[in-house]
N, C-alpha and C positions, 0 to 999 in steps of 0.2 A: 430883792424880789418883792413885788408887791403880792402882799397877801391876799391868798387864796380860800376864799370863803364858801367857795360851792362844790370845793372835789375833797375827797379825804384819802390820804395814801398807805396803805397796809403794809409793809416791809420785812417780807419775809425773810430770816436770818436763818439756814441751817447750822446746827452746833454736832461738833464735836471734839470732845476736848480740846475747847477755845478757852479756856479758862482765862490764860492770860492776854490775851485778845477783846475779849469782846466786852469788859468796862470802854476799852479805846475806842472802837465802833459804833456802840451807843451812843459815848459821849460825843464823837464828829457828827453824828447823826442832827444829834440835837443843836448843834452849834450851825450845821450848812440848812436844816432846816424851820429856823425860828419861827417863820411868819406862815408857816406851812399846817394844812390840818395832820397829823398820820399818828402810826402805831406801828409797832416792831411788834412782832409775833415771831419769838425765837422757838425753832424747836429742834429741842435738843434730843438725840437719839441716845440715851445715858450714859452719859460721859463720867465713865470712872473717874475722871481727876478734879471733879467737885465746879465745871462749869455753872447746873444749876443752882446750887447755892451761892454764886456770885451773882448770876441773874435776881435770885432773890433779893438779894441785899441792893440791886441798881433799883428793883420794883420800889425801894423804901425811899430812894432818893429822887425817883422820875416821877413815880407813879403807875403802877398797878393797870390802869387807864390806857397809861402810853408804851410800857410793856409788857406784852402777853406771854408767859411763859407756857406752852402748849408742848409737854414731853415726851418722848416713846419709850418703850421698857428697852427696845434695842438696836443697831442701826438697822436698817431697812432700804437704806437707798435716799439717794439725794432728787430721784421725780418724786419718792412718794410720801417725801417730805415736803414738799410743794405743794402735794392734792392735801396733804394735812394741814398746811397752815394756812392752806386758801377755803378751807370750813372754816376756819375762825376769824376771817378777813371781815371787818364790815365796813371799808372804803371799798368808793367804787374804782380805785386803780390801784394794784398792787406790783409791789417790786421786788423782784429776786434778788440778791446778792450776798456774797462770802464773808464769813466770816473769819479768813484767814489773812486778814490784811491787803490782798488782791486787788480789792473793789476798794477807793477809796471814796467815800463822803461826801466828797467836796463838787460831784458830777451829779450827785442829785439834782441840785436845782437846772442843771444844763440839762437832765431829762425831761424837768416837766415844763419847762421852756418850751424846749421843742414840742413836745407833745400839745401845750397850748397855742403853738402858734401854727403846728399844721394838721392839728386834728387827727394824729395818726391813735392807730391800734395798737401799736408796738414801737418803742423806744429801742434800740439796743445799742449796747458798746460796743466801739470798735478800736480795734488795736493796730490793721492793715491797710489802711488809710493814710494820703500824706499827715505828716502831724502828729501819726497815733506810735502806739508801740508800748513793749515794757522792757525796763534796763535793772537788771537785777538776775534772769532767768539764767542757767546753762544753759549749754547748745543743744542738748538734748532736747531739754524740755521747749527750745523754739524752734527747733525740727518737728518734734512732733506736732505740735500743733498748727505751726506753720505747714506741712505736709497734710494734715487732717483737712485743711479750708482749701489748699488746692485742689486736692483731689473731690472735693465734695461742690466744688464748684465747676469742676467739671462736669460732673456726672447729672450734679441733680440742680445748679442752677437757681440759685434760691433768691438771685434777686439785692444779698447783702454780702456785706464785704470779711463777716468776722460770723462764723455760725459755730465754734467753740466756745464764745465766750457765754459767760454766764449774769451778766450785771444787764440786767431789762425792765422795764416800765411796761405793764400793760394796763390795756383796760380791763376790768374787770372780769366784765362778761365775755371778754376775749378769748382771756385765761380757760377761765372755764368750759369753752366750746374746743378749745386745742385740746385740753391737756385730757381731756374724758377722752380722746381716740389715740393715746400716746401711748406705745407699747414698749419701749427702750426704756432700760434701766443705765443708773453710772449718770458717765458726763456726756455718753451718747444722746441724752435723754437732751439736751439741750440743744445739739444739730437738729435732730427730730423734729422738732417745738417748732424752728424759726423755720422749716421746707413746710411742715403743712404749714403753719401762717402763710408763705406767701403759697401755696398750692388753693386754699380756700380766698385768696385776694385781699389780705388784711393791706390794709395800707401799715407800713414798717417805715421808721424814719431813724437816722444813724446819731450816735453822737460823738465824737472821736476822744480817743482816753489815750495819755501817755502815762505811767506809773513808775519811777522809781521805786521799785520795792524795798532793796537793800539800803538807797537816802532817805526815803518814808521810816526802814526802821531805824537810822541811827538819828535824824532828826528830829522825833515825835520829841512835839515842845515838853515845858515842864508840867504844864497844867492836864496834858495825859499822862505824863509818869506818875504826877503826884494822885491824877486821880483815882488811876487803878493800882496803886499802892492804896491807898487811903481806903477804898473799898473792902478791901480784904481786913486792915489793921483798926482804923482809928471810928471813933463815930459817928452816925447818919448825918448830925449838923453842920459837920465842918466837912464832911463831903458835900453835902447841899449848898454849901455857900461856892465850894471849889468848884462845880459844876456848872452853877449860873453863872460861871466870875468870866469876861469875857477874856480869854487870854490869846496872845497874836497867832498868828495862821504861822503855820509851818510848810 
């Protein structure tokens, strides 16, 4: 991707008890987006199991700069964890996604792709799309969500193929004009988000995601085992070095 010198991207990560997760997510972060302006603004709703003090320790080897650790005393919800980290946003596009290995990395730059080449409002993933999907889920859990987009697609019509999913690109000022009239709390809060967008005319552009989850976790090369091993144990330098070191794509 040729470098992008006049947008800068906010990334917001909700945590909780992501501890052993989110050295990995940082680190794909910065690997899919090299030549990229942004910032990770983690906020973490206090995660007993010592999340933020790993964040700390990633501040020593990224930079302070590139992530923001912005915390709450308890959980609260995952929209209004959103309105929290979009006050500390100073790109003018920011992006939502999981920190539970879900959202992978490496579709970043397929967002702002697209978003640069059709001028849209809104980027979002999709999974019910030829192409898309994820291979790891029980049947449960693609029933329900599968059953969630049918029936919301009948009813209310939104224009997009996947209105569960959480992994989006907005504009800025987008963001901010949805999300101040958004009354849904949970993962409802995300169907919400993407009917008033397209009820207000935002132009929405798709971007299709397939995810092994379960070959994501038994693949993750050496250079994320090593990395988020190495955070927790060994010293900021030779994490520094393992974090620039380019190591092959998984």
């Amino acid at each position: 991707m040729e470098k992008e010198k006049k947008n800068k991207y906010s990334i917001i990560v909700p945590t909780y008890n992501e501890r052993l997760n989110i050295a990995l997510i940082v680190y794909l972060i910065f690997k899919h987006l090299r030549d990229v302006d942004f910032e990770i603004i983690i906020v973490d709703d206090g995660s007993p199991d010592g999340t933020q003090e790993v964040v700390k320790q990633l501040q020593q080897v990224y930079g302070e700069d590139h992530i923001l650790l912005r915390p709450r005393a308890k959980k609260l919800g995952l929209g209004t964890a959103y309105i929290h980290g979009l006050k500390h946003a100073s790109g003018n596009f920011v992006v939502i996604m999981d920190a539970d290995l879900s959202h992978h990395p490496k579709y970043l730059p397929s967002f702002i792709k697209k978003q640069l080449e059709t001028g849209a409002s809104i980027v979002t993933g999709t999974r019910y799309v030829k192409g898309g999907g994820v291979h790891g889920w029980n049947l449960r859990r693609k029933l329900t969500s599968r059953g969630a987009n049918v029936l919301a697609q009948t009813l209310l019509w939104p224009g997009v193929s996947d209105l569960t999913g959480s992994f989006r690109l907005y504009k800025k000022s987008v963001l901010e004009d949805i999300i101040s009239s958004v009354v849904s709390k949970g993962y409802v809060f995300q169907m919400e988000m993407i009917v008033r967008a397209s009820r207000k005319g935002y132009h929405i552009e798709e971007v299709v995601l397939y995810f092994k989850l379960l070959w994501f976790i038994i693949k993750i090369n050496i250079h994320g085992l090593l990395l988020c091993a190495l955070v927790h144990f060994t010293s900021y330098n030779i994490v520094t070095v393992l974090a620039n070191f380019d190591w092959p794509e998984f």
